[in-house]
C-alpha positions as CSV (number, residue, x, y, z in Angstrom):
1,X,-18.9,-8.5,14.6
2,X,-17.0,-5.6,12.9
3,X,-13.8,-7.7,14.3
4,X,-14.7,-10.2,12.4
5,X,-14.6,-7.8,8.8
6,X,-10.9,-7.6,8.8
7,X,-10.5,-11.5,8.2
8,X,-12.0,-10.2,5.2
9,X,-8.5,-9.3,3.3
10,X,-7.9,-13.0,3.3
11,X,-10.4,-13.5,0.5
12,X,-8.2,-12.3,-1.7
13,X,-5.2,-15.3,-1.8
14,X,-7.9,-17.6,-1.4
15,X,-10.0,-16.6,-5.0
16,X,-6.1,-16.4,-5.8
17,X,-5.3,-20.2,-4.8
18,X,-8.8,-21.4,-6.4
19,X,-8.6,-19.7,-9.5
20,X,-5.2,-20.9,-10.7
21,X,-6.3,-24.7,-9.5
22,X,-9.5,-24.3,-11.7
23,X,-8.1,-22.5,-14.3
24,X,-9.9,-20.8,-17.6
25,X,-12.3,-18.0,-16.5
26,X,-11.7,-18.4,-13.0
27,X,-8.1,-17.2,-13.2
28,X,-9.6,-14.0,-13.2
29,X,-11.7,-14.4,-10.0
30,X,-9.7,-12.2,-7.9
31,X,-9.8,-9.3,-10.5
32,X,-13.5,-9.7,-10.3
33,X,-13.6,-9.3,-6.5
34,X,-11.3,-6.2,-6.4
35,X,-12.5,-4.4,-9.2
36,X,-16.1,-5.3,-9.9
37,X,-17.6,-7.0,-6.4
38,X,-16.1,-4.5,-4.0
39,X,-16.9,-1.1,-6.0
40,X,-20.6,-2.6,-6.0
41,X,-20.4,-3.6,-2.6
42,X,-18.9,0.0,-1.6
43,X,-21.8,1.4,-3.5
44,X,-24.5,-0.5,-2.1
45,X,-23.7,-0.4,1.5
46,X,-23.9,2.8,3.5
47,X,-20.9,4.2,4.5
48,X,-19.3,3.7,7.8
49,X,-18.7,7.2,9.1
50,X,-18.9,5.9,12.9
51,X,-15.8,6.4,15.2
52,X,-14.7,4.7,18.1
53,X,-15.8,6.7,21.2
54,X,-13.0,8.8,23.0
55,X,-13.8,6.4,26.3
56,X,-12.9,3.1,24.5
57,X,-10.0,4.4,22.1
58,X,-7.6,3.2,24.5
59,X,-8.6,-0.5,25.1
60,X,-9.4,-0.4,21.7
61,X,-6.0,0.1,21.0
62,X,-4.5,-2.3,23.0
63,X,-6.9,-5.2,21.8
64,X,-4.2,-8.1,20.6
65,X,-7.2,-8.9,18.2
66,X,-6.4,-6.4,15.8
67,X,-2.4,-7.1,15.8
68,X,-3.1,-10.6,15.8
69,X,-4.5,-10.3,12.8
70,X,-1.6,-8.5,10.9
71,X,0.4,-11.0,12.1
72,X,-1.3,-14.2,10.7
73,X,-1.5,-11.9,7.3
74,X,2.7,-12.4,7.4
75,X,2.8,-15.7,7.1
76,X,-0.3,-16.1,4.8
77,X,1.4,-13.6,2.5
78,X,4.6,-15.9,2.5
79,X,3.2,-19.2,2.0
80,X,0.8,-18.2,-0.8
81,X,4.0,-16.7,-2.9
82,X,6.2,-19.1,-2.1
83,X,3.1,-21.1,-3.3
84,X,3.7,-19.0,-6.3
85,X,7.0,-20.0,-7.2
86,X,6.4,-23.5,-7.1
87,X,2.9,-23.1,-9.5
88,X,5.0,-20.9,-12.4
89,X,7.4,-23.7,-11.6
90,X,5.9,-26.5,-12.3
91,X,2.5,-25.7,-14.7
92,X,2.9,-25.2,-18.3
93,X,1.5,-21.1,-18.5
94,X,0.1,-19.3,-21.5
95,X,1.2,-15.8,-21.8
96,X,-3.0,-15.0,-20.5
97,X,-2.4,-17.8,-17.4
98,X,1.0,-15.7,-16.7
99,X,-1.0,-11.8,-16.9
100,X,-3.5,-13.0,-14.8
101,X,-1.3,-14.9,-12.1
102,X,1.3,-12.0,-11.5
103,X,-1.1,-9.1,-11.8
104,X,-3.8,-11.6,-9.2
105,X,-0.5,-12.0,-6.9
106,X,0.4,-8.5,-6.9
107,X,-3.4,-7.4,-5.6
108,X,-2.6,-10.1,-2.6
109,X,1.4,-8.8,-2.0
110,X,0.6,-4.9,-3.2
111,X,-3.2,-4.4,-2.8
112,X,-3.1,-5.9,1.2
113,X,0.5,-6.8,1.6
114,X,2.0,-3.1,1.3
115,X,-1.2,-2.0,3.6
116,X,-0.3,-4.3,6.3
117,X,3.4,-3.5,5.8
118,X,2.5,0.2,5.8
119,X,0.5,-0.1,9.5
120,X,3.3,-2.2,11.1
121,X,5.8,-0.3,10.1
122,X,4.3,2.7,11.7
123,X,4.6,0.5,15.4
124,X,7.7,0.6,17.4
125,X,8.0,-2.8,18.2
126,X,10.4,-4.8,17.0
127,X,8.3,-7.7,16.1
128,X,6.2,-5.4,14.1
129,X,9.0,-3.5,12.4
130,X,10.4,-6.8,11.4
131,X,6.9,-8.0,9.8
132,X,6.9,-4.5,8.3
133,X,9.8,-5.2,6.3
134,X,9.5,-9.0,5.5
135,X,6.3,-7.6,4.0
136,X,8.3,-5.1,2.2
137,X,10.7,-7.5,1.4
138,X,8.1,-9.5,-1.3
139,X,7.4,-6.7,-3.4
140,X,11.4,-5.2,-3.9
141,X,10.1,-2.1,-1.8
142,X,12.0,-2.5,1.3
143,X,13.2,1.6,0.8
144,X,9.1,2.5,1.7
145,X,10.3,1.7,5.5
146,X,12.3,4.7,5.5
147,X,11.2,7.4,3.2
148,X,7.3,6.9,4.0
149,X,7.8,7.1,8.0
150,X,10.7,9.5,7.8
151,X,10.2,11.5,4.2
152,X,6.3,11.2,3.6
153,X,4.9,12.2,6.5
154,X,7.0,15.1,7.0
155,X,6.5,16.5,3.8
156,X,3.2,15.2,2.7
157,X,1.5,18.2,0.3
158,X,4.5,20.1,-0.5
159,X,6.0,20.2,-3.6
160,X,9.3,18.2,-1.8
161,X,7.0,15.3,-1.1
162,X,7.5,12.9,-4.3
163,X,4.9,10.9,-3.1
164,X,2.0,13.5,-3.6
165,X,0.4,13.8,-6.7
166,X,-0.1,17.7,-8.3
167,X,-3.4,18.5,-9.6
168,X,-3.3,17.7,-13.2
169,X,-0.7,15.4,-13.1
170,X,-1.4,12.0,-14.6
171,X,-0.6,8.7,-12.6
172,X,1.7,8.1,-15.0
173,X,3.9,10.9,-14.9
174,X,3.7,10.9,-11.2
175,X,4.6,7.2,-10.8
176,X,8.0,7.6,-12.1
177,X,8.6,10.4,-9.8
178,X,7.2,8.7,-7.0
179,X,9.1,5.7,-7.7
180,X,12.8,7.4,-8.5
181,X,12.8,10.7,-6.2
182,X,11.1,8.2,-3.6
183,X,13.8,5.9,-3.9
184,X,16.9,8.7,-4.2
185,X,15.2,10.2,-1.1
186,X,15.4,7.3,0.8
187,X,19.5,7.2,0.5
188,X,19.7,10.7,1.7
189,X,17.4,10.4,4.3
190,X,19.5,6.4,5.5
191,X,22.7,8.7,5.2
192,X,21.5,11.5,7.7
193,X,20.7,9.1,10.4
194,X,24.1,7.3,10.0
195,X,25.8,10.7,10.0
196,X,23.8,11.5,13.1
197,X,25.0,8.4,14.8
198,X,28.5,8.7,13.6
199,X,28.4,5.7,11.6
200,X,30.0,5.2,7.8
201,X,28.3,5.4,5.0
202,X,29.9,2.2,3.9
203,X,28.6,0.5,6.8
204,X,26.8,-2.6,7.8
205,X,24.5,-0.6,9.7
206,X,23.4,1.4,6.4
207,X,19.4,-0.5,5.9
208,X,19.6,0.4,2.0
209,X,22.5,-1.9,1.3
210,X,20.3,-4.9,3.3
211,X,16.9,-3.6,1.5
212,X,18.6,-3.6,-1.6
213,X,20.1,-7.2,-0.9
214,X,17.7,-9.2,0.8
215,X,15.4,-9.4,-1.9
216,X,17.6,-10.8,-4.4
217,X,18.8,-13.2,-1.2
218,X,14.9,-14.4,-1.0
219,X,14.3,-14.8,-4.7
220,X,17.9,-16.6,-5.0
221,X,16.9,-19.1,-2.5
222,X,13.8,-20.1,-4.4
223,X,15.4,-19.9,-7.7
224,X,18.3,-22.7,-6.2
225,X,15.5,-24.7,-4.5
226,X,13.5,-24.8,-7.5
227,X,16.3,-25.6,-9.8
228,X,17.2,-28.5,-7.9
229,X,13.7,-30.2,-7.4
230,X,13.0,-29.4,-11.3
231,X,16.4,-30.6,-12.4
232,X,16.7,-27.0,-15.0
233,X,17.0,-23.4,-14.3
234,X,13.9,-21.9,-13.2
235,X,14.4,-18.6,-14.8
236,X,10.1,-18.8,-14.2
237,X,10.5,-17.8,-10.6
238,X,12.4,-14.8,-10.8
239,X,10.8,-13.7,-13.7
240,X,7.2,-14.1,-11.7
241,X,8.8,-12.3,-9.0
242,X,10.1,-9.3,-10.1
243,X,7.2,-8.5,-12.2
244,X,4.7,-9.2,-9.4
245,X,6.8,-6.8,-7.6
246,X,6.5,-4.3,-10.3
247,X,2.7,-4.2,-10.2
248,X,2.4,-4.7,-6.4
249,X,4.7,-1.6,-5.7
250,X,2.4,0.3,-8.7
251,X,-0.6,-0.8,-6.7
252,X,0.9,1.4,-3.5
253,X,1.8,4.6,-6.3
254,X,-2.0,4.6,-7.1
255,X,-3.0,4.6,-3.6
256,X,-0.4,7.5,-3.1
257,X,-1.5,9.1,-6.2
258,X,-5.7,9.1,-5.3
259,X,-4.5,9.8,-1.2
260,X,-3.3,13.2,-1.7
261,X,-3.8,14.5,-5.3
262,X,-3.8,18.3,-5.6
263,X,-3.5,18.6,-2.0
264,X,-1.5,21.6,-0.7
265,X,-0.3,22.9,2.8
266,X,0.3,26.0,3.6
267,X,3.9,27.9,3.4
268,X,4.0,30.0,6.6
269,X,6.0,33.3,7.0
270,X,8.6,31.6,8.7
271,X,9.6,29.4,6.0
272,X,8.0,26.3,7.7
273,X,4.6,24.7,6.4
274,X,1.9,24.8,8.0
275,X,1.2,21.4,10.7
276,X,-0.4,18.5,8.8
277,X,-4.0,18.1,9.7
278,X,-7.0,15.9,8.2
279,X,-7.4,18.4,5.6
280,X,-4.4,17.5,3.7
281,X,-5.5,13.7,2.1
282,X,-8.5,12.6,0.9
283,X,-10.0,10.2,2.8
284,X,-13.0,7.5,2.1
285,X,-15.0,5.6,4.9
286,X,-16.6,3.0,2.0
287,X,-17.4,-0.3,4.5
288,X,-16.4,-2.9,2.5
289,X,-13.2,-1.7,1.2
290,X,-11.7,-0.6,4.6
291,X,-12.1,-3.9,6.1
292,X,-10.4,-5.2,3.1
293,X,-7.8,-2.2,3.5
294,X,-7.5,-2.2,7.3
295,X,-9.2,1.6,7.3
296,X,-6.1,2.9,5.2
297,X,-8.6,4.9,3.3
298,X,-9.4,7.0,6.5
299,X,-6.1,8.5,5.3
300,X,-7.0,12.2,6.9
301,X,-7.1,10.8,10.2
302,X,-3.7,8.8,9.8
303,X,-1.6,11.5,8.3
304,X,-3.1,14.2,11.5
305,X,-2.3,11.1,14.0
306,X,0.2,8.8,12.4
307,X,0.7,7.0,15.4
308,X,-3.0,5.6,15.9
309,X,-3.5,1.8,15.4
310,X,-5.7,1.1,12.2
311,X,-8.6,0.1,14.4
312,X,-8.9,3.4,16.1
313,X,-8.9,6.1,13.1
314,X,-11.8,8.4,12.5
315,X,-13.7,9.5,9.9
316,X,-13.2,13.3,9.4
317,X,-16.1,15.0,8.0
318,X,-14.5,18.2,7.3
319,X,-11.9,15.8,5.0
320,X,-12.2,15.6,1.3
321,X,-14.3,12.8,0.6
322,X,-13.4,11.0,-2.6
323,X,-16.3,9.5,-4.1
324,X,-16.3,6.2,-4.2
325,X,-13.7,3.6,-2.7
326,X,-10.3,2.8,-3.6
327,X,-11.0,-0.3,-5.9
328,X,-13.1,2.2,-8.0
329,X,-11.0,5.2,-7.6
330,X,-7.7,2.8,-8.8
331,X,-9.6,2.3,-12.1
332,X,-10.5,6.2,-13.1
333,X,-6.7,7.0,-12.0
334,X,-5.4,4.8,-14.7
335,X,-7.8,6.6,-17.1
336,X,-6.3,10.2,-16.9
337,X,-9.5,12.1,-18.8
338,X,-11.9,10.5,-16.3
339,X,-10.1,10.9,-13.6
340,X,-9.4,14.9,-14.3
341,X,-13.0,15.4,-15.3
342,X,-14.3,13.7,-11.9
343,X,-11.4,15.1,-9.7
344,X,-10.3,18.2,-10.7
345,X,-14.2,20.1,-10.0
346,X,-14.4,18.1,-6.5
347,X,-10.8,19.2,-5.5
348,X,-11.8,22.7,-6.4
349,X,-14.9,22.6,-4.9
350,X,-14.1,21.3,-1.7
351,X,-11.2,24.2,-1.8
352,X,-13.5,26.9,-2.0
353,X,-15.8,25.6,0.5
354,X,-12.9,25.5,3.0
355,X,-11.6,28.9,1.6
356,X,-8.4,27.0,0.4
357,X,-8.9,28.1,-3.0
């Protein structure tokens, strides 16, 4: 039955689809589900804190249900944007109709899309890799490939990780150093393992030139198809997707942001931090939000075992627990007073208990 809870993400493109076709107040359906049904849901249910037993991890793991899954989320993803380009193509928007159809796209492409992307590209299949970036592709944040396998996750909380948040910094100020040293990173990081192989910079083997490229590629096609069916210039479908791309890519910064905020490891003697264990991201095991999120927010666990299949991570107790689920926790972090006031006491708290402080 809990199989059956990760078909759950596909709500979302569905109260997408419906809403636009019904228009009026039900435009904002998907908002509704995200931000309203899910932190009830989240509240109302008990958590899940229940972890797959050490004897079944391993078949677990190599269940083709849970891949199979990801998989048919591709495609999905595709056709309901593509989708996109053809409704801001052909329907007559107001400037509400075009708020609430780029930001409802961008909680299908950024709120699940960037998850899925994010657990395939951890694999090391090809297939899955490939998915990984198509996913990527979507949302102009094909760079996220490289610096969160290769950047993040070798310097999550450290000060050289742009991609964890500071206590007492706002989203705000952290999204635009998430997003730019994030991005710079990635270069440097594309030109080590080029100079590593003994490849040019200048090459075609260099992924940022292609992840800067395809994108524009995908959105060109649709902009020329468009055209031509329409008889005008489109300028609608670029527009729609570059700012759906814009919030889905914010979508992952608040995700980063609530993840790891104020966490810290430890600078060793040597010079070297201290390993990365579940005590370095805060992690939440709210039921209805990780089937939507494919257990991303039992973050502790994937940071200490990166290569574990979403099916598979554990709750850690000894974790920070935020206090609600990420739908909720995406709301105070746009709201920097809240977010301090309900933050900043549980971070220190949870530091003294575990003598971190």
């Amino acid at each position: 039955m809990k199989k059956i809870g990760f078909f759950s993400a596909l709500i979302l493109p569905t109260l997408l689809v419906l809403g636009m076709q019904w228009g009026g107040p039900f435009q904002w359906m998907i908002h509704v589900f995200v931000f309203l049904f899910v932190p009830l849901m989240d509240y109302l249910i008990q958590k899940d804190t229940s972890n797959v037993p050490a004897t079944e991890v391993s078949e677990a793991t190599k269940a083709q249900f849970y891949k199979l899954i990801t998989f048919i989320w591709v495609y999905v993803q595709l056709a309901v944007l593509i989708w996109g380009f053809y409704w801001v193509s052909t329907q007559e928007l107001s400037l509400i109709s075009w708020i609430a159809f780029t930001s409802g796209m961008a909680l299908v492409t950024g709120g699940i899309g960037i998850t899925v992307a994010h657990e395939l590209g951890h694999r090391h299949e090809k297939i899955e890799q490939t998915y990984s970036k198509i996913l990527l592709m979507t949302v102009c944040y094909m760079h996220f490939f490289i610096e969160h396998n290769r950047g993040h996750h070798v310097r999550v909380a450290t000060p050289e990780d742009p991609a964890t948040s500071r206590k007492g910094e706002t989203f705000y100020a952290f999204w635009w150093r998430s997003v730019t040293q994030g991005y710079l990173s990635s270069w440097h990081l594309e030109r080590e393992r080029l100079q590593k192989k003994g490849l040019s910079f200048w090459s075609l083997s260099n992924q940022m030139f292609w992840f800067l490229i395809l994108p524009l590629l995908f959105v060109s096609l649709f902009f020329g198809l468009f055209s031509y069916l329409e008889q005008r210039l489109v300028w609608e479908v670029p527009a729609f997707f570059f700012i759906q791309s814009v919030l889905g890519f914010s979508l992952l910064e608040l995700v980063n942001y609530l993840e790891h905020y104020g966490m810290e490891r430890k600078l060793l003697p040597s010079g070297a931090y201290e390993k990365v264990t579940p005590l370095h991201s805060w992690n939440a095991s709210q039921l209805v939000s990780n089937f939507l999120l494919f257990q991303l927010q039992r973050h502790s666990d994937h940071h200490a075992s990166a290569h574990k299949r979403y099916q598979v991570l554990d709750h850690n107790e000894d974790s920070p627990q935020l206090p609600a689920g990420y739908s909720a926790m995406i709301i105070l972090a746009c709201i920097p007073p809240l977010w301090f006031a309900v933050m900043d006491s549980r971070l220190s708290q949870w530091q003294k208990q575990r003598n971190l402080a």
